[in-house]
C-alpha positions in Angstrom: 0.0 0.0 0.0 1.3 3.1 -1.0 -0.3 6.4 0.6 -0.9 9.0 -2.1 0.3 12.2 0.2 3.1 11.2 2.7 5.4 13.5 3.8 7.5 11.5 5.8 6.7 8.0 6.8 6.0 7.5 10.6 5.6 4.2 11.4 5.9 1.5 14.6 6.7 -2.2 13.8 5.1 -4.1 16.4 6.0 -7.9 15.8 5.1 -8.6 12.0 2.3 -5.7 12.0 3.1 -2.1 11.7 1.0 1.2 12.5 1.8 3.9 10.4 0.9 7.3 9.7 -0.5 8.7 6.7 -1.4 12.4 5.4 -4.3 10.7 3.2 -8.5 11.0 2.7 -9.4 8.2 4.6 -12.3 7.8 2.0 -10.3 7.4 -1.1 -7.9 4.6 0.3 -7.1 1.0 -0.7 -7.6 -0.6 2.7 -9.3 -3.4 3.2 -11.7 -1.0 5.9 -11.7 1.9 7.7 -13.5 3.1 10.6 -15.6 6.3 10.8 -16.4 7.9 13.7 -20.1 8.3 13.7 -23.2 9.9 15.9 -25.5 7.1 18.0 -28.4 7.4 16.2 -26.2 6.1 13.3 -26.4 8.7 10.6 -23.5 9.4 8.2 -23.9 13.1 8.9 -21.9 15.9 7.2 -17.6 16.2 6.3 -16.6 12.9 5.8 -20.0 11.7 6.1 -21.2 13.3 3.3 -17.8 12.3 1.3 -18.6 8.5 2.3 -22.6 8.8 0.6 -21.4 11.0 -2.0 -18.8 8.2 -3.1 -19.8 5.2 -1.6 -23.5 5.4 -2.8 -26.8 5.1 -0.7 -26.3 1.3 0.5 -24.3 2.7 3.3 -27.2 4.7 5.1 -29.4 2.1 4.1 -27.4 -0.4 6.0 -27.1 1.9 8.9 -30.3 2.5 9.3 -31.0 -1.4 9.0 -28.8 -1.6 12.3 -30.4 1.5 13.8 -28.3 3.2 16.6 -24.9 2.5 17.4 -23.9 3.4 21.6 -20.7 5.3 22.5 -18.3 2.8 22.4 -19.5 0.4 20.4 -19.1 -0.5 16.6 -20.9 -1.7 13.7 -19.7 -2.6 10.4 -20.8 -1.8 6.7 -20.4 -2.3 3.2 -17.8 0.0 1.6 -20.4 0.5 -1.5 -19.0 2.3 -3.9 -15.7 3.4 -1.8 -12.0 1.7 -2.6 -12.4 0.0 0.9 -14.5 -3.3 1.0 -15.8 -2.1 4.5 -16.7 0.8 6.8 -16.4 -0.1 10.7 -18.4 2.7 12.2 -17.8 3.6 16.1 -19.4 6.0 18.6 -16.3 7.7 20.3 -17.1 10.1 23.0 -17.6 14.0 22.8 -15.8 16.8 24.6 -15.9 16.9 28.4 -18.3 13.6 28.2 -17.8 11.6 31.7 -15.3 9.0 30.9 -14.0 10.2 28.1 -10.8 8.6 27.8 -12.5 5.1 28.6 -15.3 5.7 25.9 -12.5 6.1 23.1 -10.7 3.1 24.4 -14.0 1.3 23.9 -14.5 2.7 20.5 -11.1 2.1 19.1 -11.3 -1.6 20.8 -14.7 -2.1 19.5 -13.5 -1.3 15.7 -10.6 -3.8 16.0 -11.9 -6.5 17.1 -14.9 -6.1 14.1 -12.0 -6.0 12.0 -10.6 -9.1 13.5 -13.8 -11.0 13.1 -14.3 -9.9 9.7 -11.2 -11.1 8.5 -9.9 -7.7 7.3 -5.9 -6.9 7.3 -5.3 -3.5 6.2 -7.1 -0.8 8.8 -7.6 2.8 8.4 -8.7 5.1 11.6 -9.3 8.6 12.0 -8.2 10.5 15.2 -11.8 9.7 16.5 -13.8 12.7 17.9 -10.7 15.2 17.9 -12.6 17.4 14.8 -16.4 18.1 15.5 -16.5 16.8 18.6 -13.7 18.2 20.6 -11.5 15.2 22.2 -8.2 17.0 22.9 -6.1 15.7 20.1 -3.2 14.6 22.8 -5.6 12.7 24.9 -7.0 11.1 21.4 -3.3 10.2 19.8 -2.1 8.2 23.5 -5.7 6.5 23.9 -5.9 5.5 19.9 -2.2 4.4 19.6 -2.0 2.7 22.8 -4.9 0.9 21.9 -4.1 0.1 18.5 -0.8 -1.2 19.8 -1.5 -3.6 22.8 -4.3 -5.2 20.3 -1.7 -5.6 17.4 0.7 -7.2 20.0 -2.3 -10.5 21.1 -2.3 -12.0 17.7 -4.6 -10.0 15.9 -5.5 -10.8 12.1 -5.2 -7.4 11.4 -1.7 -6.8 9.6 -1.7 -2.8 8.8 -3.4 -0.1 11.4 -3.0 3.4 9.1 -3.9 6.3 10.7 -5.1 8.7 8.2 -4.3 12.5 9.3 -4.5 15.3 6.8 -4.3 18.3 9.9 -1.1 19.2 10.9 -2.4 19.8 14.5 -3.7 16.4 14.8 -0.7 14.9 12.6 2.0 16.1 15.2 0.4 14.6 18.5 0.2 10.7 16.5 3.8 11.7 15.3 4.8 12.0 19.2 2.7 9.7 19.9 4.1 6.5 17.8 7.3 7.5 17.6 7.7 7.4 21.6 6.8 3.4 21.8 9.4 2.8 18.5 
């Protein structure tokens, strides 16, 4: 896999599986899923959300709204439609100043792996879950995701490749820190 906008590769080899980092449109990549961070009542919404109807067509929605609501900390899983990725894990991260914050995005992030796990899918793309709209200080969100990410690659996970997909500098420097202290 080849990211289409990568400044500088930052990655973390953890056994045979790798985490990297990637300046890239999480909806426009070759991965086998990735996960979008997405409201309760299981709606798309706008940004990204729009991108992912827009591109992927309407069977996403339609899907979602088969499943209904998705809690905070929890995670579903989709078609990809139309979209390069064969799937979209969708997880309820928390919002800003939410009790147990830190604890609902360790859910989240959990939740989304092991969905990838039990759907057989290798290469995984996240966002930094809730740090846009929704306010998660992007520090608290880079330790809590990577962490995550890391102790699960390390238990024999199916997953091979965790990219996290960053396009803002702000976010992209606290992942940066944030992977490169555990190399």
């Amino acid at each position: 896999m080849t990211p289409t906008m990568v400044e500088q590769m930052v990655e973390r080899k953890i056994g045979d599986r790798v985490v990297r980092l990637v300046r890239d449109d999480i909806t426009d990549m070759e991965v086998d899923a990735f996960v979008f961070d997405i409201t309760e009542d299981a709606k798309l919404g706008s940004g990204h959300g729009s991108a992912i109807q827009q591109r992927g067509g309407v069977k996403i929605q339609e899907a979602l709204d088969a499943i209904g609501s998705c809690p905070v900390g929890e995670a579903v899983i989709t078609t990809g439609g139309l979209l390069k990725a064969k799937h979209i894990i969708h997880a309820t991260g928390p919002k800003f100043c939410a009790p147990d914050e830190e604890g609902k995005l360790r859910r989240a992030t959990r939740a989304a792996l092991r969905l990838a796990d039990e759907n057989g899918i290798e290469t995984l793309a996240f966002p930094p879950m809730g740090s846009g709209l929704y306010q998660v200080p992007v520090d608290l969100c880079a330790r809590v995701m990577v962490d995550t990410v890391a102790a699960h690659l390390a238990n024999s996970s199916k997953v091979r490749e965790v990219l996290f997909a960053i396009p803002d500098s702000r976010e992209r420097g606290a992942f940066e820190a944030r992977l490169q202290e555990g190399a």
